[in-house]
N, C-alpha and C positions, 0 to 999 in steps of 0.2 A: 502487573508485570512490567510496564514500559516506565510508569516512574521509577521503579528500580533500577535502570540499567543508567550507567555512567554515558555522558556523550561523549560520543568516538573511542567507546570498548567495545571490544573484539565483543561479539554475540556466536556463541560455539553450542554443541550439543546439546542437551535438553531444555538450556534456554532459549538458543534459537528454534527447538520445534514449538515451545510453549511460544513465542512471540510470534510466529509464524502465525498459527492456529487463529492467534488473537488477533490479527491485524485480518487475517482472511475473511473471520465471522467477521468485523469492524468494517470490513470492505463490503461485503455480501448485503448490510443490513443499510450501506446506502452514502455511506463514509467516503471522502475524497483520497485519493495520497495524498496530495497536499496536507490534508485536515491531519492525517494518521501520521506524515512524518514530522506537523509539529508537534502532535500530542505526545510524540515520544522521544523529539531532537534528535530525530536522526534525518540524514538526506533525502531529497527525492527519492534517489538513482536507491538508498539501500531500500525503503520499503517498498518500491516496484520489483526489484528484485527477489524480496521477500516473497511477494504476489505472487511471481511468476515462476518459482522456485518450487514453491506450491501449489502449481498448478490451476492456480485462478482464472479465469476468464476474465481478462479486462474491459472494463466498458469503452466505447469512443469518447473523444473527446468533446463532441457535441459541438452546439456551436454551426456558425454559418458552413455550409459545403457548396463546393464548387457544381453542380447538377445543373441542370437545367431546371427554370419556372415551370412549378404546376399552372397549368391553365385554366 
């Protein structure tokens, strides 16, 4: 589906629920945005939005946090 679409066209009704779907399982199975919005040239900002459109649960972003040392 994602090599199909042109970069920077419009994504409208049942292709966006079919890209939706696919980025979601893509995402679920362990996939970054990053990863899924080069694999399909599109932005960040649209397959987050895709994600969250669709009600995804997004993971953190990992990585160091501010907390306090475990002891």
């Amino acid at each position: 589906m994602a090599d199909q679409l042109r970069k920077g066209a419009r994504v409208t009704g049942n292709d966006r629920a079919k890209l939706a779907t696919e980025l979601k399982r893509k995402y679920s199975s362990g996939s970054s945005i990053r990863a899924l919005a080069e694999e399909t040239g599109r932005s960040y900002g649209f397959v987050h939005r895709m994600l969250t459109e669709s009600g995804v649960q997004l993971r953190g972003r990992g990585g160091a946090t501010r907390g306090k040392k475990a002891s």
